[in-house]
N, C-alpha and C positions, 0 to 999 in steps of 0.2 A: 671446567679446568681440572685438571688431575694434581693430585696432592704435590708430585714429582712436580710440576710444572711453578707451583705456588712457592716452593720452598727455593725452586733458580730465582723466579721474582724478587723473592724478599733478600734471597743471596746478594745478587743482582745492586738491588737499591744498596743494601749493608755497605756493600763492598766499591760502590761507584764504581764499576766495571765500566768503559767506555766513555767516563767522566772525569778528562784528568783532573786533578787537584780537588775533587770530592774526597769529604772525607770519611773513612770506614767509624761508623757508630757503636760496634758490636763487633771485635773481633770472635768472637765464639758464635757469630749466628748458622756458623753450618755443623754447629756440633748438637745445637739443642734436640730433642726429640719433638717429633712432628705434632707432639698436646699443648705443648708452649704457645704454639700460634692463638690458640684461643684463651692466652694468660693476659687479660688486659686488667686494665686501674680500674679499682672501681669509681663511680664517677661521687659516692657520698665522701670516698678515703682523700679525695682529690680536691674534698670541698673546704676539710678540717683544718688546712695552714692558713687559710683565709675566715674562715669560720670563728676562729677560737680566737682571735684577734677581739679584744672588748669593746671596741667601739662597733663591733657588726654585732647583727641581733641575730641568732644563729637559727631557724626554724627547720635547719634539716637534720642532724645528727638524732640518734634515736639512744643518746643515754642518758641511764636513768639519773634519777637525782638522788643521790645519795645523802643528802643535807640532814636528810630527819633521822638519819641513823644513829645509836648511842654508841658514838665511839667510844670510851668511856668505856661501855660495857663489854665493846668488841674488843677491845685493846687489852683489860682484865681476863677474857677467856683466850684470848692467845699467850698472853704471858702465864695461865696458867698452864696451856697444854705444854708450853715451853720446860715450864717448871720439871710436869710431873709424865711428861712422855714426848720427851723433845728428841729423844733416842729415835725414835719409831717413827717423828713423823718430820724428821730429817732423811729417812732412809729410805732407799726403792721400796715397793710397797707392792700391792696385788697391779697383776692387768687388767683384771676385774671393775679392781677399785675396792673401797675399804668396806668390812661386811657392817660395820654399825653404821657407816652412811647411807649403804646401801637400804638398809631397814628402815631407816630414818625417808628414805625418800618413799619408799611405800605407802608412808603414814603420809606421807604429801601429797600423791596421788590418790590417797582415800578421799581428798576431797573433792576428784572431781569425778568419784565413783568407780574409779579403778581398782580392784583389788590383785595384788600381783604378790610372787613370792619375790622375796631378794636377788633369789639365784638367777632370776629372769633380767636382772638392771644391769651393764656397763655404766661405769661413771667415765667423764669422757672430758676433755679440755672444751668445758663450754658444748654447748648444742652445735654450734658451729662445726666442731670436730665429728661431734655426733652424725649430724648431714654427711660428710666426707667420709666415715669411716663405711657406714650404709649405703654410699655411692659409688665405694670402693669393691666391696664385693659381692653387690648386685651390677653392675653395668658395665659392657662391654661399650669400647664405639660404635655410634651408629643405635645403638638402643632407643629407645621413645623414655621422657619423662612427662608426664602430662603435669602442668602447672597452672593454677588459675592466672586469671589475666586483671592488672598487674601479679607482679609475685617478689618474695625477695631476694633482696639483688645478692644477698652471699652466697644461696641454695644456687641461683643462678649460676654463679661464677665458681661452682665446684661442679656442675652439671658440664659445663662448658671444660674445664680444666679436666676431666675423664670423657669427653668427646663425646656425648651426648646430645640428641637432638631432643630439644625442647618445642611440645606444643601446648602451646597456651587454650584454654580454657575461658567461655565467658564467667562471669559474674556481676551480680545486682547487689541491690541494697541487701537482699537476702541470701548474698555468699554467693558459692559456687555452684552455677543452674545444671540441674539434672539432665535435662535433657539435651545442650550443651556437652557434658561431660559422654553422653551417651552416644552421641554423634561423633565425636574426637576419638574415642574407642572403637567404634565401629568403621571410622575410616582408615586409622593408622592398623588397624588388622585387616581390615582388606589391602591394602598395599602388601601384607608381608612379613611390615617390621612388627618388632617386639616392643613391647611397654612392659617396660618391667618395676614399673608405681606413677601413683597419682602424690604426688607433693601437696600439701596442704595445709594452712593455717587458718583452723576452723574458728576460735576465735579470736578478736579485737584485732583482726589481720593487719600483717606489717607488710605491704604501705597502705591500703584502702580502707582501713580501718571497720571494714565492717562484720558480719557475725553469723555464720552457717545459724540458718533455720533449724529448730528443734523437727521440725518436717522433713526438710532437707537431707539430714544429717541417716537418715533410715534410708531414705531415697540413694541416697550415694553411697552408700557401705552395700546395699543389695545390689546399683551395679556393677559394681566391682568385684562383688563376691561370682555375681551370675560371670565377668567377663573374664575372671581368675589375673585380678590387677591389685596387686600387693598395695597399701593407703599407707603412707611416710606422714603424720602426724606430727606436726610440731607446736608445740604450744609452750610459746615463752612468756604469753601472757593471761594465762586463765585464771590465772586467782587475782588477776587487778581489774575484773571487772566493778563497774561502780553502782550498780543493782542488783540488789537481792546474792543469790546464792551463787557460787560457783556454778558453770554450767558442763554439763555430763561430757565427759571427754567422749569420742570416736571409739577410743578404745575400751572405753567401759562396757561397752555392747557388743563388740568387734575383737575377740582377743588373738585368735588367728590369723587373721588379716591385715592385722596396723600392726607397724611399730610406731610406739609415741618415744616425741623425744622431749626432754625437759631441760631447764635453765635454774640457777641459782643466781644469774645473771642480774633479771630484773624484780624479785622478791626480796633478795640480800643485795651484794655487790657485785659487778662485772668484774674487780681485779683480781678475786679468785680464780675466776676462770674455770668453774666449778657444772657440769649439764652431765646428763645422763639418757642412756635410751633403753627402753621397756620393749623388748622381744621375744619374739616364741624361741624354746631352748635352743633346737639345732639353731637358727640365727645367732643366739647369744655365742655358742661357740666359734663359727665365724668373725664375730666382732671383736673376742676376745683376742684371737690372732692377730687381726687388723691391729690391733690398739697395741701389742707389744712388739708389732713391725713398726709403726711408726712413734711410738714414746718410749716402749717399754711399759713404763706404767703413768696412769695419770697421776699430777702429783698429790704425794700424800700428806703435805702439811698446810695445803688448799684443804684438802678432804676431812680433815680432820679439824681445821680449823671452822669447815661450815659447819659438822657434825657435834663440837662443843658449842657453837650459838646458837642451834637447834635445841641442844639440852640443856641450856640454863638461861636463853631471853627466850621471851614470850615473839614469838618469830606470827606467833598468827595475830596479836596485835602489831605488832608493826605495819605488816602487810594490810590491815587496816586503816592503820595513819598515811599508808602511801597508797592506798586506791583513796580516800580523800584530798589526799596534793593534788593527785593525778584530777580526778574530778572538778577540784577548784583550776587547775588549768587547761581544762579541756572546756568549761562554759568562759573563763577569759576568752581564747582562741575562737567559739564560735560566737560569742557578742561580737566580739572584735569583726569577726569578718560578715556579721548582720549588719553592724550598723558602717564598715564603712566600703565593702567590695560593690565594686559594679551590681548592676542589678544581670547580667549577662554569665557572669560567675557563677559556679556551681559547686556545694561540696557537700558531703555526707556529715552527719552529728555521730561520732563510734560512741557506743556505750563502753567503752573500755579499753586500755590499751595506751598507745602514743602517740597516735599521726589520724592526722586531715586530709582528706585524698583532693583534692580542689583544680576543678579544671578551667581553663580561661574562656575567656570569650572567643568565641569563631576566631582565625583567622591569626592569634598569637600563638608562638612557639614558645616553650617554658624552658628549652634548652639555650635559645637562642639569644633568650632575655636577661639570661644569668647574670654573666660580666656586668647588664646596668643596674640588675637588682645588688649586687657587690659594690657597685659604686656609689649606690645610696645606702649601701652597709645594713642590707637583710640578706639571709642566706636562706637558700632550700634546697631541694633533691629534686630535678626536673624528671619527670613521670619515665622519658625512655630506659631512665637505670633498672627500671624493673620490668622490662622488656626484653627478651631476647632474639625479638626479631624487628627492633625499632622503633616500634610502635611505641605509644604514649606522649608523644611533645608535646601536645595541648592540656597536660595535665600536669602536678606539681606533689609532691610530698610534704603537708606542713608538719612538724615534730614539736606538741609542745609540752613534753616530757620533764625538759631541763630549765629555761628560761621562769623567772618567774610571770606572775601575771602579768606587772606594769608591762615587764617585758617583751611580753607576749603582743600586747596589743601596741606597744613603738612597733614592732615589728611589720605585722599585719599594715597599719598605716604607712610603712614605709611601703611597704609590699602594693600597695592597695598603688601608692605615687607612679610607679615605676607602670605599672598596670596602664592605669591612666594616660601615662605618658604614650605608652603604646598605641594604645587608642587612638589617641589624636595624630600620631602621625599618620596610622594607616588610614585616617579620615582623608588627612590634606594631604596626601599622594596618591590617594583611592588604591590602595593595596589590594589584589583581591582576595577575598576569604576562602580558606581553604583547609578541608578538615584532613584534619592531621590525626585522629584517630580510627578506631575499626568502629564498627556498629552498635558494639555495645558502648561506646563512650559517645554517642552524639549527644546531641541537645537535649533529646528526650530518656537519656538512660538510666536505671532505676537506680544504677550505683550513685548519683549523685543529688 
């Protein structure tokens, strides 16, 4: 079906043409531009008016917990920059982004072995923007992004929204497989098209929660370097790992070939809205344009307000105290689903990060089941949202980032009820079973 054709359809429907007394939904639908059509809700944003309600136990939202922060001492470092440079950071500011936060994020990135000058950082509205602004002027329509399988549904739905075709990628317990990644490069260049990056969340991955092999990680940067396929690096969670050290960014090995993109998001607060991306220079100059056609600048009394908490609180004990929350409720989340999920269940232990990737038994849909797991008041994020081409329904996103522990495990029991329930009907109607995912999610898949 040709674009011209899809866009009479959706006229068509809008306008109830040949429907009398239909009524028109969207008077503007024949003005939009033809990228709109793949502007849909995302299905986690869709979850939150029902989610946040307190009597439901919420396992899908992925934000962080802010509890253990010393507001206190955040609330002192902003009324002091108020005080003594409140001019400055009321006021437009660089497109860049500010040059002492910029330094400042350097020193963050040393930890996970990256050494970069300043001039290499864009500060960016959040990692979020970050994705967008590098998908802005890399990718034409019709481009290839190659993305593991599952992947996340924002990067998704910016891929989508600049008309990009997305091919998924398998991965195991041990990340995203090489030779998997080697095959999807090898076929999407024999058709033609262009790839113009590999997306990827090498650790504590959001949603599957699992963690590129130190093996791995040499493996996939050499083939991409052999196949000349640019590596979009996102890591909004490498310093909340719950073992030992930090692990070595992509980009610490790889300086030409990745841009990393980073978060303030989940180390400090999301309501800054504070991320940044590390690029080779001609890139940075690009980005910098992007970013003062779409904001102008980012803003600078976010910027400057992370940059005075970075200089006077101990920002790397913090991050400390919240890779141990995180810890204490990621062993609630998998007790909980030890002692009370089917034995037919399946799900990964992440060493770090905020989500459970957990797939059901043969034969259940995780999309489908929503609304009854709503109505016994647990929420998730059904596995398709991090699909781009459908796939995922027999799998689920648990999040237990924000919930405390008791919480955590009402949850899971209510979760585990509705499960159950399932079961038994497709018992005593004899449903038949029917896999709903691709081959790396069956029975026996190392992701889970």
């Amino acid at each position: 079906m040709s674009e011209q054709t899809r866009r009479e359809i959706g006229r068509a429907e809008s306008t109830g043409r040949g429907e009398p007394g239909r009524t028109r939904l969207d008077s503007y639908v024949d003005r939009y531009a033809a990228r709109t059509n793949g502007m849909t809700a995302s299905e986690i944003r869709a979850l939150f008016s029902v989610a946040s309600r307190p009597e439901v136990v919420s396992l899908a939202g992925g934000m962080p917990n802010i509890s253990g922060l010393p507001l206190d001492v955040v609330g002192q470092a902003i009324h002091d920059l108020v005080q003594t440079n409140g001019a400055t950071a009321m006021q437009y500011g660089s497109g860049q982004g500010d040059p002492t936060l910029r330094e400042q994020i350097c020193d963050v990135m040393r930890l996970e072995g990256i050494e970069a000058h300043p001039d290499d950082v864009v500060v960016t509205v959040g990692s979020q923007q970050a994705v967008d602004l590098v998908t802005r002027i890399f990718c034409d329509p019709g481009d290839v992004v190659i993305c593991e399988a599952p992947s996340y549904v924002g990067a998704l739905g910016v891929f989508r929204a600049y008309e990009c075709d997305v091919v998924h990628c398998e991965m195991d317990s041990e990340g995203l497989v090489p030779s998997a990644l080697r095959d999807a490069i090898a076929t999407v260049q024999a058709q033609g098209r262009r790839i113009k990056f590999l997306y990827t969340i090498p650790n504590y991955h959001n949603p599957a929660g699992v963690t590129l092999s130190a093996e791995r990680r040499t493996e996939i940067l050499e083939i991409c370097r052999e196949a000349d396929v640019l590596v979009l690096e996102d890591n909004p969670y490498g310093l909340l790992g719950f073992d030992g050290d930090p692990i070595p960014a992509l980009r610490a090995d790889e300086a030409d070939g990745v841009i990393y993109l980073g978060s303030f998001s989940k180390t400090f607060a999301p309501g800054f809205r504070v991320g940044w991306v590390l690029a080779p220079h001609a890139v940075r100059e690009k980005l910098v344009l992007a970013q003062e056609s779409a904001t102008l600048c980012p803003p600078a009394f976010s910027q400057m307000a992370v940059s005075s908490y970075l200089t006077h609180h101990d920002w790397l004990g913090q991050i400390k105290q919240f890779r141990e929350m995180y810890r204490e409720r990621r062993d609630a989340m998998i007790g909980a689903l030890d002692d009370l999920m089917p034995a037919a269940a399946r799900w990964n232990v992440p060493a770090g990060g905020f989500y459970v990737w957990l797939t059901l038994p043969d034969g259940l849909d995780a999309k489908a089941m929503l609304p009854r797991a709503v109505t016994a008041r647990v929420a998730y994020v059904p596995g398709t949202a991090f699909f781009a081409d459908g796939f995922g329904a027999q799998s689920m996103r648990l999040s237990f980032c924000y919930p405390t522990a008791e919480r955590i495990r009402e949850g899971v029991r209510r979760l585990t009820g509705v499960i159950e329930e399932e079961l038994e009907l497709r018992e005593t109607f004899g449903a038949p079973s029917r896999h709903l995912q691709r081959g790396y999610e069956a029975p026996n898949s190392d992701l889970t």
